[in-house]
N, C-alpha and C positions, 0 to 999 in steps of 0.2 A: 776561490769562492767569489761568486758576481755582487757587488754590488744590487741591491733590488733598486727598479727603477721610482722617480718621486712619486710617480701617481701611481703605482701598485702600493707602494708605503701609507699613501694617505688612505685609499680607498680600503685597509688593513684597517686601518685607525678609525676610520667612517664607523664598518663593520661593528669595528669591537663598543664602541662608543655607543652606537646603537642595541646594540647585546646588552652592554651594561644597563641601557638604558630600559629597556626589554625586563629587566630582572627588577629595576628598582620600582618602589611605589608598594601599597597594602597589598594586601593578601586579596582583599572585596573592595567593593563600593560600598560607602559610607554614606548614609543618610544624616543632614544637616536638619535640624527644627528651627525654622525663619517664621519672625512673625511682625508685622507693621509697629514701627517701633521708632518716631522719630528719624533720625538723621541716621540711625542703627541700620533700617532696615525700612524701607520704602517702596511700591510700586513706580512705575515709571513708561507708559506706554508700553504695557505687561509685560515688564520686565523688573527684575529686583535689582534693587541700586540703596548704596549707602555703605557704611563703615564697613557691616558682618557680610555684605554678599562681595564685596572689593576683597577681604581680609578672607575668605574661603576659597576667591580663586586663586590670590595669593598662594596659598598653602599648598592647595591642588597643582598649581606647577611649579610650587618648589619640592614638595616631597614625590610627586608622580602617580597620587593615591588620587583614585574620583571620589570626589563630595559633590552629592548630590544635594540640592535643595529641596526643603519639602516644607512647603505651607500652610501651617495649622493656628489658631489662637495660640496666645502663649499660654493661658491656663492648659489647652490640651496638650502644648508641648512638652509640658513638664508632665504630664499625667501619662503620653504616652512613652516619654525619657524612664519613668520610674518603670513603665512594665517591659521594658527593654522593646520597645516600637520605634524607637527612634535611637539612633547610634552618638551624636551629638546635639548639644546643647550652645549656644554663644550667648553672647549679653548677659553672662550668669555671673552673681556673687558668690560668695563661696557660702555654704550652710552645710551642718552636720546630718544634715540629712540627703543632698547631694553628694557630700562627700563618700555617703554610704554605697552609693549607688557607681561612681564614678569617678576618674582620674582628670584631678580640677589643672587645669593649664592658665596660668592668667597671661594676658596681651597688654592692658590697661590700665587709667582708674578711673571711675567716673565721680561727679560733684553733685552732690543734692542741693537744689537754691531752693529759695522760697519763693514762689512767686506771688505777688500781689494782687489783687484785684482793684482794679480803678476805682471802687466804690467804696473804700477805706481810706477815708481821709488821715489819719494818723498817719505820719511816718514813720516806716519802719527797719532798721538797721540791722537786724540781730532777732532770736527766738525768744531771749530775754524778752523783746519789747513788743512782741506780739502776745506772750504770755500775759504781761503786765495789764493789756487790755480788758477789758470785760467784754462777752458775746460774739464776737468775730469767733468764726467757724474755719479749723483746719480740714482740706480736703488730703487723702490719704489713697494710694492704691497699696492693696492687699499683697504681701510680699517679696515688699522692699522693706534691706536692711539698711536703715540709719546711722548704726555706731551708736555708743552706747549713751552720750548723753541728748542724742536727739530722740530716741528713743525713750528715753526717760521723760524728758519734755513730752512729745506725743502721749506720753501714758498719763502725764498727768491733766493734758487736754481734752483727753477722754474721757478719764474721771469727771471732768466738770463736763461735758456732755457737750465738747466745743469741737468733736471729729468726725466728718462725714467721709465712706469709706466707699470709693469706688473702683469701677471692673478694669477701667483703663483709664490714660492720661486723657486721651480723645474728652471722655467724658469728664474730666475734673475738670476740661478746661470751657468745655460749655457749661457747667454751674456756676465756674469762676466768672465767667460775662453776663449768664444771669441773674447772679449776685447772690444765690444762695449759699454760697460760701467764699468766704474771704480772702483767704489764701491757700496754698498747696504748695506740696513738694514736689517737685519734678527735677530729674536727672539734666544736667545741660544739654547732651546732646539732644533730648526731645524738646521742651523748652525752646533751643535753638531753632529747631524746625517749627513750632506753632507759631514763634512770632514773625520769622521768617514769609510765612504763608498768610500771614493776617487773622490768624484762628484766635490771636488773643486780641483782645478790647483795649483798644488806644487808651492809654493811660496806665494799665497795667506794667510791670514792672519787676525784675529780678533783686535779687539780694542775697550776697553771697555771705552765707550765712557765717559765723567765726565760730560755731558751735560747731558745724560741719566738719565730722573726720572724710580724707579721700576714700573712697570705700571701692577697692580692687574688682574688677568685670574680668571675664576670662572663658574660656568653653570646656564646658566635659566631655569627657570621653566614656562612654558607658563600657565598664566592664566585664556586662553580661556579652555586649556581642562585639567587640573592638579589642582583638587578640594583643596581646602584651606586647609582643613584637612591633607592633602597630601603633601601640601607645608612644612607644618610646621615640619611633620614627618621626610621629607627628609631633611630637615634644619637641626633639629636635629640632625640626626645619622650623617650628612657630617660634622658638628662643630664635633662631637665627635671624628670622621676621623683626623681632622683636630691638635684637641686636645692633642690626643692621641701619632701622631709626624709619624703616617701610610702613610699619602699622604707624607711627606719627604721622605719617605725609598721607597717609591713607586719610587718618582723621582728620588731615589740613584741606586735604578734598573737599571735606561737606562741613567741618565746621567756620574753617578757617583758621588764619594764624594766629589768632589772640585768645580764642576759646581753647585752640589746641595747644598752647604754649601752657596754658594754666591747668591743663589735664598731664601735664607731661612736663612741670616744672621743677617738683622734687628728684632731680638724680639718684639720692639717697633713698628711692622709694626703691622695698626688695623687689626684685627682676626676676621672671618665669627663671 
């Protein structure tokens, strides 16, 4: 029996490698809901750039599945997520009512600060000591989860009729410089980007709150139309994402290394 020659051996192994390759990846193409979002997700000489459009192409050439991006408000992304329009979701907390809908995969955690507005002289360290205040106005966007004792705080600044509730950060953060409201809550990674950009009023200011639990981000998988086989795939290669310390240097990309050290300090935090 002949030995077979090296480059018929390779060009066997080319073949087959490519076959394999041929087979692996979803079943479909997967629709992603991308929406302007801070350092998350941004335009860019119309182009999408930031954590979620890095961390999707990640995904798409580690498991061999296309995700497609598709651009909607985020309120429509979730309203089209819920009617099964949309295949996945990113930048999501977990809630039981997505959980209804879809197989939650988390990547990260993200950090709610408070930010300050220039025109509040007080100093402020903590939620305690904005509570403590009399008339300063908290700015809020409509579902974001807090954890349970800032939540409580917020509820009870509402009650005294100290919470102004808006559509986006965009806008908390122009009331915030026009002084109709005093402070908000805002995620680091956006936050990151507004001041970065000069969107916040010199003087304005962060505060990492001690009230603050890390509150887990992560993407759904819609189980109406992202077959279980598919699920499991993408779980997969995004744990090995995850594993591997890629989704960290993704976030070291745009936020840096000191905002990302502190999203990704806890080791003991549970892993996808």
């Amino acid at each position: 029996m002949h030995a077979m020659p090296p480059r018929c051996a390779a060009a066997l192994i080319a073949l087959s490698l490519a076959a394999a390759g041929a087979q692996a990846g979803c079943a479909k193409a997967y629709t992603v809901g991308v929406s302007a979002l801070g350092y998350s997700a941004f335009l860019h000489d119309k182009q999408w750039r930031g954590v979620v459009p890095d961390l999707v192409q990640a995904l798409e050439v580690r498991s061999g599945c296309r995700l497609v991006l598709e651009a909607r408000p985020r309120a429509r992304v979730m309203l089209e997520f819920g009617r099964g329009a949309l295949d996945i979701i990113t930048s999501s907390q977990p809630t039981p009512e997505r959980d209804q809908i879809g197989q939650y995969l988390p990547y990260a955690y993200t950090e709610l600060d408070l930010v300050v507005g220039a025109g509040l002289r007080q100093q402020i360290r903590s939620a305690a000591d904005f509570m403590a205040l009399e008339g300063p106005t908290l700015g809020l966007v409509r579902g974001i989860f807090m954890g349970a004792e800032l939540e409580a705080w917020a509820a009870a600044l509402q009650l005294a009729k100290r919470v102004e509730w808006a559509a986006d950060f965009e806008n908390l953060a122009t009331r915030l410089n026009a002084g109709r409201i005093q402070a908000a809550i805002v995620p680091s990674a956006i936050h990151a980007k507004l001041f970065a950009e000069g969107q916040m009023q010199a003087g304005s200011y962060v505060v990492d709150l001690p009230e603050a639990e890390p509150v887990p981000i992560g993407l759904y998988l819609n189980r109406q139309t992202v077959s279980e086989a598919d699920q499991q795939l993408l779980q997969h290669h995004l744990q090995q994402l995850v594993g591997e310390g890629q989704v960290e240097q993704i976030y070291t990309r745009y936020l840096g290394p000191a905002l990302t050290q502190r999203l990704f300090k806890l080791r003991t935090r549970p892993k996808p």
